[in-house]
C-alpha positions in Angstrom: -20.4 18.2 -22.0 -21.9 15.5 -19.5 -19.9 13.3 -17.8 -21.5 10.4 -19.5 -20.5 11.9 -23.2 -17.0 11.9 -21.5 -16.6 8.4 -21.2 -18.0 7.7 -24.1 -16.2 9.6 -26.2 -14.2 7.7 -29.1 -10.9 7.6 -28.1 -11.1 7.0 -24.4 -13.4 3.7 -25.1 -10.5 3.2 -27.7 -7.6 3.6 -24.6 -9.5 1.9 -22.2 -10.1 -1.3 -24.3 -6.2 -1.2 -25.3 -5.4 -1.3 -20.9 -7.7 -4.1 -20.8 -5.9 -6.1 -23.6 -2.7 -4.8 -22.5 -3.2 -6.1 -18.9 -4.6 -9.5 -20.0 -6.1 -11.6 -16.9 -8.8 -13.6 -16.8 -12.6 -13.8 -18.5 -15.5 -13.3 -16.2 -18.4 -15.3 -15.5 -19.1 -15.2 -19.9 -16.3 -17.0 -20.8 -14.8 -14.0 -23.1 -11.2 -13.7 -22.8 -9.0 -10.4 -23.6 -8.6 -11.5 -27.1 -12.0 -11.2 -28.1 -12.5 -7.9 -26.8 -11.9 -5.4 -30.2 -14.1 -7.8 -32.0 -16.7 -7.7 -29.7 -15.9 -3.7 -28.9 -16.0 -2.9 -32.8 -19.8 -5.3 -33.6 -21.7 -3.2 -30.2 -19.8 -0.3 -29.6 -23.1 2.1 -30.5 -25.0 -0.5 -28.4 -23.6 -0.4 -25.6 -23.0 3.7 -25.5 -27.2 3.7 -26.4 -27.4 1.0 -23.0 -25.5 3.1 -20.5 -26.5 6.6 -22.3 -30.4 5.1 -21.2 -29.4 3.7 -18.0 -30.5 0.6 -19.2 -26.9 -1.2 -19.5 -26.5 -3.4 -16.8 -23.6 -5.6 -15.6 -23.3 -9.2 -15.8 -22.5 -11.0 -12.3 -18.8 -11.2 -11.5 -16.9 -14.3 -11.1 -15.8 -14.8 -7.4 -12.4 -16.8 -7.1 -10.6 -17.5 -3.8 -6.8 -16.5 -4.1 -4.3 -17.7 -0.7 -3.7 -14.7 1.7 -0.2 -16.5 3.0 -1.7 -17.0 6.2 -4.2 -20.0 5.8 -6.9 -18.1 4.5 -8.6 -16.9 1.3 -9.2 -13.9 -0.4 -12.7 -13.4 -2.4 -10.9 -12.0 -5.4 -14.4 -10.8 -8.2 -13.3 -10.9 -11.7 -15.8 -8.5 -14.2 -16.6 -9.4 -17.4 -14.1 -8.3 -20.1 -16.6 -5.6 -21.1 -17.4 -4.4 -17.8 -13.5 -3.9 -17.4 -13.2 -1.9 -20.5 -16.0 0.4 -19.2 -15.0 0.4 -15.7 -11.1 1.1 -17.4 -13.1 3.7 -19.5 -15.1 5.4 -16.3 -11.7 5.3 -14.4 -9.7 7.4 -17.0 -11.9 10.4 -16.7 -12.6 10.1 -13.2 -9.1 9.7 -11.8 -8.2 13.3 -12.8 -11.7 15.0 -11.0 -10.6 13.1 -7.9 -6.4 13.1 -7.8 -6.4 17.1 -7.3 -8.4 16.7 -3.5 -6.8 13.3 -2.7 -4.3 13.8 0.2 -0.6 14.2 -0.5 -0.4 11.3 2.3 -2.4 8.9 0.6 -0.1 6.9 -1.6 -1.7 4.3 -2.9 -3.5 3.5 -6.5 -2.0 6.6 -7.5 -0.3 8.5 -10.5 3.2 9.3 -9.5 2.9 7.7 -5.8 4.2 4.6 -4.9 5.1 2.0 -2.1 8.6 3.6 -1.7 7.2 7.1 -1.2 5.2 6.1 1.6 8.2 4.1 3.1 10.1 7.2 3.0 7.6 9.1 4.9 6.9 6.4 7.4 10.7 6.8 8.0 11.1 10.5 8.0 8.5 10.5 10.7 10.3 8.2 12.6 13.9 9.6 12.7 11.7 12.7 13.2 11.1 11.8 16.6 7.2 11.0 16.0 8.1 7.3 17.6 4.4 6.0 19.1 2.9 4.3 16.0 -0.5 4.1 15.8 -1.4 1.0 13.5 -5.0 0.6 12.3 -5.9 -2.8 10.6 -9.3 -2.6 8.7 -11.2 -5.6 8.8 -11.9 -7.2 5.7 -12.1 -3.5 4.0 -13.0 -4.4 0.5 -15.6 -6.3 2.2 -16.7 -4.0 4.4 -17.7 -0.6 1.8 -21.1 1.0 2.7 -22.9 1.0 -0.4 -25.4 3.7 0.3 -22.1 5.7 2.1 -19.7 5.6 -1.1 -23.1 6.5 -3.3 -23.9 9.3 -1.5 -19.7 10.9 -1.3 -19.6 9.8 -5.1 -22.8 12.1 -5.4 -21.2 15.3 -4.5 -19.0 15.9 -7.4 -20.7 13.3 -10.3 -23.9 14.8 -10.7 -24.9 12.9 -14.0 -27.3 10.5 -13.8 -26.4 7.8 -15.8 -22.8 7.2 -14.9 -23.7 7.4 -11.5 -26.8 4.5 -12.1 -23.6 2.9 -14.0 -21.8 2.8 -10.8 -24.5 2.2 -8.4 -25.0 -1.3 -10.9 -21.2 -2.5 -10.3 -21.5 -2.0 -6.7 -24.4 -3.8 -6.7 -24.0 -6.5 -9.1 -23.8 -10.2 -7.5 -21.4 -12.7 -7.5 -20.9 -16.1 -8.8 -19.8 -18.5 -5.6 -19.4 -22.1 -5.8 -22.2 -22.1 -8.1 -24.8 -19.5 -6.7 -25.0 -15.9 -7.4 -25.2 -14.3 -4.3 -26.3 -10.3 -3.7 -24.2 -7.7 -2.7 -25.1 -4.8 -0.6 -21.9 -3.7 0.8 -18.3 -4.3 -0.3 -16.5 -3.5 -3.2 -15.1 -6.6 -5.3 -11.3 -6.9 -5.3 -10.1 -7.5 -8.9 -12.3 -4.5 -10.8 -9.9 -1.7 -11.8 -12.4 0.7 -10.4 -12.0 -0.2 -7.0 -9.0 1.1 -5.9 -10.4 4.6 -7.0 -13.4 3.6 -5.1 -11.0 2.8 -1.8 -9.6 6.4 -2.5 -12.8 7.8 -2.4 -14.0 6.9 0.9 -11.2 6.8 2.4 -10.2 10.2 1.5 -12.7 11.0 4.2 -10.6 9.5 6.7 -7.6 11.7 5.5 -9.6 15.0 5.6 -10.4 13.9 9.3 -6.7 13.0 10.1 -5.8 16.3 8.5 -7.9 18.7 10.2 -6.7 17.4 13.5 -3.1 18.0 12.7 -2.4 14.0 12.8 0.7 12.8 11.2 0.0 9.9 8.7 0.6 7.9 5.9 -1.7 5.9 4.4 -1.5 3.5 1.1 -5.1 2.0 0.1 -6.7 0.6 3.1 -3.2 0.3 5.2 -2.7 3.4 7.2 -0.7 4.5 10.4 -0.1 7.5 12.4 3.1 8.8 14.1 3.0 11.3 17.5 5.9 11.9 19.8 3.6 10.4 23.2 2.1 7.6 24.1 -0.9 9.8 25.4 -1.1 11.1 22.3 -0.6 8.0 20.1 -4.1 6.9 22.3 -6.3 9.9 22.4 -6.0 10.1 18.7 -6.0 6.4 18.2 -9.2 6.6 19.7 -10.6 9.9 17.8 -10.1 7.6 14.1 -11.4 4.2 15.6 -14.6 6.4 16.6 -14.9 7.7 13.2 -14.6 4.8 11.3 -17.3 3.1 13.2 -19.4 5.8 13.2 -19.1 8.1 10.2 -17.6 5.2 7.4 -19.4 2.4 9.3 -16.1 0.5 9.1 -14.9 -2.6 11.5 -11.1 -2.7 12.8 -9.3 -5.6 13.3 -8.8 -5.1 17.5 -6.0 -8.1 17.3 -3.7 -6.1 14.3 -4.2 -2.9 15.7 -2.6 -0.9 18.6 0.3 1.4 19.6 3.8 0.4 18.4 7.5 1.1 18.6 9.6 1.8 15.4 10.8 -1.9 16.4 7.2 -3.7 16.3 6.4 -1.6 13.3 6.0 -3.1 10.1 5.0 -1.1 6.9 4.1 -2.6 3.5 6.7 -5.5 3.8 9.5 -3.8 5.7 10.4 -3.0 9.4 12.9 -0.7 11.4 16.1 -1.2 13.5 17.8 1.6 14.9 20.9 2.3 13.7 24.2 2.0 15.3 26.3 4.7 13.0 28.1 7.4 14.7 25.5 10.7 15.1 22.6 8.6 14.3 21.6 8.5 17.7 17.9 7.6 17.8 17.6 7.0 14.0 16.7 4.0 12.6 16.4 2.3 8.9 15.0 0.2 7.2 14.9 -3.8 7.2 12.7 -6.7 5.5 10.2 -8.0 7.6 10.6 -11.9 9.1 7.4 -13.2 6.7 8.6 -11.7 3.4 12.1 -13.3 3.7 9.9 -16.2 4.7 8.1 -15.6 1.4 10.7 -15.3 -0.5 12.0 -18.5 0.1 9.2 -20.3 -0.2 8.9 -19.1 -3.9 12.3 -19.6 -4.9 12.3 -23.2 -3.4 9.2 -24.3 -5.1 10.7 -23.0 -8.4 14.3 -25.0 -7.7 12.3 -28.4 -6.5 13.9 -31.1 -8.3 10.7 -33.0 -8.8 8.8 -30.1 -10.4 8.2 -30.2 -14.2 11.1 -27.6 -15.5 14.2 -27.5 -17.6 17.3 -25.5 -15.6 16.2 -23.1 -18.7 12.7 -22.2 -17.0 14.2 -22.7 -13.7 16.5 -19.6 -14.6 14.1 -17.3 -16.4 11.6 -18.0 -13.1 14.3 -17.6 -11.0 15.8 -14.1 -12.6 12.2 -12.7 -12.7 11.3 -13.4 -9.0 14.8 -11.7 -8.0 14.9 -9.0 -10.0 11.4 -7.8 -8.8 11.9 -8.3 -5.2 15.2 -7.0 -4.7 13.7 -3.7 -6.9 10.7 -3.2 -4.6 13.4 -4.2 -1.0 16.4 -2.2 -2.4 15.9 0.5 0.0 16.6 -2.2 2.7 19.5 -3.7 4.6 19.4 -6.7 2.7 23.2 -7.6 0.9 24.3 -10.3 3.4 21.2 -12.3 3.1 21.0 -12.0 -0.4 24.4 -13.0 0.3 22.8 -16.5 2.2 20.2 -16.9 -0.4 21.7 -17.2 -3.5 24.5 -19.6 -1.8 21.0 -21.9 -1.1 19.8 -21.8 -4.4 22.7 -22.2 -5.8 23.2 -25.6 -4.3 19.4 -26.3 -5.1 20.4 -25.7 -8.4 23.5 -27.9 -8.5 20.5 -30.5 -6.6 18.6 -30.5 -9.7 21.0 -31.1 -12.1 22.3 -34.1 -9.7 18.9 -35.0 -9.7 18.5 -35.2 -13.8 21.8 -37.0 -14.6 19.7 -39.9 -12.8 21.8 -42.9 -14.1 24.8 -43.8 -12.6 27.2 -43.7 -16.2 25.5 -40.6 -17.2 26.6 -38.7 -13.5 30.3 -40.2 -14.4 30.4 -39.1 -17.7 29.1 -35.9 -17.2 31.5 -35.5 -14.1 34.4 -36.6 -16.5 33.3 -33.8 -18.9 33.5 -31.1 -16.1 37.1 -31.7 -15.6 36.9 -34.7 -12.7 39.5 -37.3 -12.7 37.9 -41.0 -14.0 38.4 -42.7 -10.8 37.0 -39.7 -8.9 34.3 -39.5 -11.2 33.4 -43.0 -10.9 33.1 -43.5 -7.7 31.2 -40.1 -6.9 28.7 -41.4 -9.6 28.1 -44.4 -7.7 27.9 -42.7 -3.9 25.4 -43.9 -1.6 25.1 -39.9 -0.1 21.8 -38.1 -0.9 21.3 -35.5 -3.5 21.1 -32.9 -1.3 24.3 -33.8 0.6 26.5 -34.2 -2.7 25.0 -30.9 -4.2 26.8 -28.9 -1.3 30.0 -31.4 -1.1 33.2 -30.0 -3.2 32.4 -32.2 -6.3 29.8 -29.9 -7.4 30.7 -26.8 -6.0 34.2 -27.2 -7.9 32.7 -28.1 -11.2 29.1 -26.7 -11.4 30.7 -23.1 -10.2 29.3 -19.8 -10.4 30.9 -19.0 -14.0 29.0 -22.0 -15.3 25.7 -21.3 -14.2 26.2 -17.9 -15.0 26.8 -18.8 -18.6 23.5 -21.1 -18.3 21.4 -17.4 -17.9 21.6 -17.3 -13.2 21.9 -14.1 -11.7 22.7 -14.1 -8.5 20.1 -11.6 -6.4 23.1 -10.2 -4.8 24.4 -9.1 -8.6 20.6 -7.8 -9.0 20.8 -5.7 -5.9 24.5 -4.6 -6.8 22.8 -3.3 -10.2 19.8 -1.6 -8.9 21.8 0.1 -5.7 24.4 1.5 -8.1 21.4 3.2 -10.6 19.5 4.7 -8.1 19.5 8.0 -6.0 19.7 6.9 -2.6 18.4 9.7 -0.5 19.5 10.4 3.2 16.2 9.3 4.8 16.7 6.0 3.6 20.1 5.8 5.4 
C-alpha cells in the first residue's frame, strides 16, 4: 500500500477530522470554523482524496497572527485552513509512528509518552550526576529559521511517495496572509500547523544523531536543548562542535546573547531552575525551583483576573481563578514551591475581599452587608462610611474576619496551596526530584 492510500484511508481522515473538531481554535484565512468541518468533509471527501492522490491539491495561504512572547515582542503564529488541519492531522497520524522508533530517547518534546517533566528529570539527574558545565544553546527564531530544501531532502529518505511528499513540499511553501499581503515563504515552518512539531523532530533529530555519536550528554524538548559535561574545557570544545554543525550542516542561526556555558545556579530549563540543596548527605545535589519570570507570570495572570474594574462576577473570577491554579501548580509540582503558594493565595485572597469591597459600591449597601456578616451596627456603620482605600480595608480585620477562608471557600476558591497539597499527595515522587 502507498503512503498516500495511507492517509487516505477512511478511518484515519475520519480520526483526523474528529482531533481537529475536538481541539477547536481558530478558522484560517477562509473564514471556516471547526463546526463546519464534517459538513464540508462529508460534500468533498472524494474530491479532495482525487486532488492530493493527483498532486493537484494545493493549500490555501495561512493566516499569520502576532501572539505576545512575554518579553515585548511578538510571535508570527500561522493558522491553516480548517481543511489543511484535518489533512495535516491526517498525514501526522501515519507519519508519527514511521518517525517515533529513530527519534532519540533524549528528545522529549511533541512526543507520545514524553513530556516536560521527563526532561526535567533528566536535566536533574545529570546534574546531581556531577555533569555540572551546562551548555545552553538558544536557536534563533527556529520556526523561522527551517531550510526548506534541507527538511525536503531528510523527509525524502524514508517517504518515498510522490504525492504526499508534493503535499508537504505545498505546506512548507505556502504563503502567508500579513497585514493584508500574502507574502512567500522559502524557509521556516509556520507555528500553529499540527505538523510542525513533527517537522521540528525531523530536523532536529539530526542534531541528536550528532550529539549521540560524540557521546554528548543532552536533553532536548523541541527546539530547546542543553548539554551537561563534568569540565569547563569540555562544556566548550563541544559547545563549539554543535554551534559548527548547526551553521553548517542545518543552516541554523544561534542566539549568541542566550547561549553559553552555565552553572546549575544560572540554569534555567523549561520554566524551572536549580538551588543546591542544604539536606544532610546531599552534598553537591541540588533541586528544583521556579524560575523568577514564571512566578512573575503567574502573578500577572491571577491579578488581571482579580482586577476589580474588569467585567466579571466573583463566580467567573473563581472558575478563572481554579483553572489557572490548578494547571500551574500540576505542571511546577515537582518544585519547591509551598511557601509561596503560601504568599500567593494570602494576595489574592485580599484581591478578592478588594473586589467584593469594590461591588458593594454604596455606602448602605457596604453597612448592611457588613451587618449580615456578623459586624456590630455601629461598627458596621462607620466602616461603611471610611475614607481608607479599597485596597487598605480589603487587608484590615473587617474583612479578613468576615469574608474568611470558609466563606470563599463555600463561594467555589481553592486556594493553590490546597491544589498543590492535592497533586503532591497523588503522585509518585521519585528521588531525583528530591
Amino acid at each position: 500500500m502507498k503512503l498516500v492510500d495511507e492517509i487516505l484511508r477512511a478511518g484515519n481522515l475520519t480520526q483526523a477530522s474528529n482531533e481537529v473538531i475536538r481541539n477547536k481554535g481558530a478558522g484560517g484565512i477562509d473564514g471556516m470554523n471547526v463546526e463546519s468541518l464534517k459538513d464540508y468533509f462529508t460534500k468533498n471527501r472524494h474530491l479532495l482524496e482525487e486532488q492530493i492522490r493527483n498532486c493537484t491539491y494545493y493549500p490555501q495561504p495561512i493566516r499569520g497572527k502576532d501572539i505576545p512572547k512575554g518579553n515585548g515582542k511578538f510571535r508570527t503564529l500561522g493558522i491553516p485552513t480548517v481543511v489543511d488541519r484535518m489533512l495535516q492531522q491526517a498525514v501526522l497520524r501515519i507519519l508519527m509512528p514511521k518517525y517515533e522508533y529513530v527519534f532519540s530517547v533524549y528528545s522529549y518534546g511533541f512526543r507520545p509518552k514524553k513530556n516536560t517533566h521527563q526532561a526535567l528529570g533528566k536535566s536533574l539527574e545529570y546534574i546531581n550526576e556531577g555533569y555540572q558545565h551546562i551548555v545552553e544553546i538558544d536557536l534563533k527564531s527556529f520556526f523561522d529559521e527551517v531550510d526548506h530544501v534541507l527538511l525536503l531532502q531528510i523527509l525524502y529518505r524514508k517517504i518515498k511517495c510522490k504525492a504526499t511528499m508534493t503535499l508537504l513540499r505545498r505546506w512548507l511553501r505556502t504563503p502567508i496572509l500579513l497585514n493584508g499581503k500574502l507574502v512567500k515563504r522559502r524557509k521556516g515552518v509556520p507555528q500553529g500547523s499540527p505538523i510542525s512539531p513533527l517537522f521540528s523532530n525531523i530536523i532536529l533529530h539530526e542534531l541528536d544523531e550528532f550529539m549521540e555519536l560524540r557521546g554528548m550528554k543532552f536533553v532536548r524538548y523541541a527546539d530547546d536543548f542543553s548539554i551537561y559535561c563534568k569540565s569547563k574545557s569540555k562544556a566548550k570544545f563541544q559547545g563549539n562542535e554543535v554551534y559548527k554543525f548547526l551553521r553548517d550542516k542545518l543552516k541554523l542561526p544561534i542566539n549568541r546573547e542566550k547561549s553559553g556555558i552555565r552553572r546549575p545556579v544560572n540554569f534555567q530549563i523549561l520554566g524551572y531552575g536549580f538551588v543546591p540543596t542544604y539536606r544532610k548527605g546531599d552534598k553537591g545535589k541540588y533541586q528544583l525551583i521556579v524560575s523568577k519570570k514564571r512566578w512573575e507570570t503567574l502573578k500577572f495572570k491571577l491579578k488581571e483576573i482579580t482586577r476589580k474594574t474588569s467585567p466579571l462576577s466573583f463566580n467567573e473570577r473563581i472558575t478563572k481563578l481554579n483553572q489557572v491554579m490548578r494547571g500551574w501548580v500540576n505542571y511546577f509540582k515537582y518544585a519547591s514551591i509551598s511557601q509561596k503558594l503560601k504568599d500567593i493565595d494570602s494576595w489574592v485572597r485580599n484581591r478578592l475581599r478588594y473586589c467584593i469591597w469594590h461591588d458593594w459600591k454604596k455606602p448602605e449597601r457596604k453597612r448592611k452587608n457588613l451587618i449580615r456578616l456578623g459586624v456590630k451596627p455601629d461598627l458596621a456603620y462607620a466602616w461603611s462610611r471610611t475614607r481608607m482605600g479599597g485596597w487598605a480595608v480589603a487587608q484590615s480585620p473587617i474583612l479578613i474576619t468576615t469574608i474568611t477562608i470558609a466563606r470563599l471557600n463555600k463561594r467555589g476558591y481553592i486556594s493553590s496551596y490546597s491544589f498543590y497539597q492535592n497533586i503532591s499527595n497523588s503522585f509518585y515522587y521519585p528521588s531525583l526530584f528530591l
